[in-house]
C-alpha positions as CSV (number, residue, x, y, z in Angstrom):
1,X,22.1,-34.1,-53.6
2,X,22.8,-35.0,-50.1
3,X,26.6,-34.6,-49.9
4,X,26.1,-31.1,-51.9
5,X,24.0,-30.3,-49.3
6,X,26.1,-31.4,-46.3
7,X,29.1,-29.9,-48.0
8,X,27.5,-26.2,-48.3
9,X,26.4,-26.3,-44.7
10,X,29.8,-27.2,-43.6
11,X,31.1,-24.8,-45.6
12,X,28.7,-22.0,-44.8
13,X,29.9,-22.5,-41.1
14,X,33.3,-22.8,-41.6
15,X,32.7,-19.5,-43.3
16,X,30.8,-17.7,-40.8
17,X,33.3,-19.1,-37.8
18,X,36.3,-17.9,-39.6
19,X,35.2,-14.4,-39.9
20,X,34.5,-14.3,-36.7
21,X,37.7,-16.0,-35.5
22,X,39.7,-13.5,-38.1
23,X,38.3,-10.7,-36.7
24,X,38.8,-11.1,-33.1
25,X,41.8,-12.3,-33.7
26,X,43.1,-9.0,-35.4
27,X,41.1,-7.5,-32.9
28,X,42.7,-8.9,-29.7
29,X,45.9,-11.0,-31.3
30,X,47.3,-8.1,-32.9
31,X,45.6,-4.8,-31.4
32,X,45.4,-6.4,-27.8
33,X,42.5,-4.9,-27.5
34,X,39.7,-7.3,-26.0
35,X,36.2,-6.7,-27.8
36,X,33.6,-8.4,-25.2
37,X,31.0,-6.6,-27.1
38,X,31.2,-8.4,-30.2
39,X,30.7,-11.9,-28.3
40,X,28.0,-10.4,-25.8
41,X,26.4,-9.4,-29.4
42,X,26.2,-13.4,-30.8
43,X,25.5,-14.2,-27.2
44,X,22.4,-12.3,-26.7
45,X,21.1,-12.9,-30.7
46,X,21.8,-16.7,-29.9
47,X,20.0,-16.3,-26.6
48,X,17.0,-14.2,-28.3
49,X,16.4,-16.2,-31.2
50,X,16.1,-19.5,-29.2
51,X,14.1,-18.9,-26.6
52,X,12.1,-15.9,-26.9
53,X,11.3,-16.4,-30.4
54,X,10.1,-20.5,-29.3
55,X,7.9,-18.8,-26.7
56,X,6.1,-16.4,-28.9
57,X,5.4,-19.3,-31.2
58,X,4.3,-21.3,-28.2
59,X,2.1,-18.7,-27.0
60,X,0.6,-18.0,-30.5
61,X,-0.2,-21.8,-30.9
62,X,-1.4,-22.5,-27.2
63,X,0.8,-25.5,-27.4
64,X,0.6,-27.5,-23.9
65,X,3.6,-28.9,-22.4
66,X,4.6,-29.8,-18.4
67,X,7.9,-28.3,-19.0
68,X,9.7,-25.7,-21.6
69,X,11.5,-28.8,-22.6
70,X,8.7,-30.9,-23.3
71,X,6.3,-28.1,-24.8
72,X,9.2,-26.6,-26.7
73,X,9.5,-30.4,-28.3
74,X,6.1,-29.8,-29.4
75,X,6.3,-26.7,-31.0
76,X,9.3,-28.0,-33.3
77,X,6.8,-30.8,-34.8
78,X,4.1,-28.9,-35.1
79,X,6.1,-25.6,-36.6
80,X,8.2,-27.9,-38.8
81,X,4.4,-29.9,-39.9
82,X,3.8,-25.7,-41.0
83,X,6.9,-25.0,-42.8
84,X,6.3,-28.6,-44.7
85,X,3.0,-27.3,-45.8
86,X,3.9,-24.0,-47.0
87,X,7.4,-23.1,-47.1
88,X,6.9,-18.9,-47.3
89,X,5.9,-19.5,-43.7
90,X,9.6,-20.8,-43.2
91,X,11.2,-17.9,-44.5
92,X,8.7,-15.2,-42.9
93,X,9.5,-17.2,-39.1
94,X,13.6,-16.8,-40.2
95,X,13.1,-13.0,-41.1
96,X,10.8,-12.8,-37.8
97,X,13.7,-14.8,-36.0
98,X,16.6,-12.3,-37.6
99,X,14.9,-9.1,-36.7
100,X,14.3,-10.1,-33.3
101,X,17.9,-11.3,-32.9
102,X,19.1,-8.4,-34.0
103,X,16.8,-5.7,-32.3
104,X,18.5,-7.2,-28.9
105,X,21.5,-8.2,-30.3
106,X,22.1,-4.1,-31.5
């Protein structure tokens, strides 16, 4: 069950990079036209979806921390304790997590 597993997720983002790849590629490689909106696009979604949806969840959980770092450590184990417990919880925080990437992303 393990190697399907890690075989899918490798696969998945193989996937994912080579569509990306392939179209900047035909984008820039054959067009010559440079598309820095594309990668300002995954940059800001990337950005988005790793810290601004960890400090909403820190702010709704009042978890304490000295630092980000340390209170962002925090928030993992206690959102991952959540998602263990009941796993609709998971997919609701990765739809939250998509719509917010892609509200600021668009």
């Amino acid at each position: 069950m393990a190697l399907e597993t890690l075989i899918s997720s490798i696969l998945l983002w193989f996937g994912l990079y080579s569509i990306l790849s392939l179209s900047l590629n035909i984008e820039y490689g054959y067009g010559g036209i440079p598309n820095f909106g594309k990668a300002l696009a995954v940059l800001v979604g990337a950005f988005t979806t790793g810290a601004i949806v960890n400090r909403i969840l820190i702010a709704v959980y009042s978890v304490e921390g000295r630092t980000i770092t340390q209170a962002s450590g925090f928030m993992k184990s206690t959102v991952d304790q959540i998602i263990a417990s009941n796993p609709a919880y998971g997919i609701a925080l990765l739809l939250f997590s998509l719509a917010v990437a892609a509200v600021f992303g668009g």
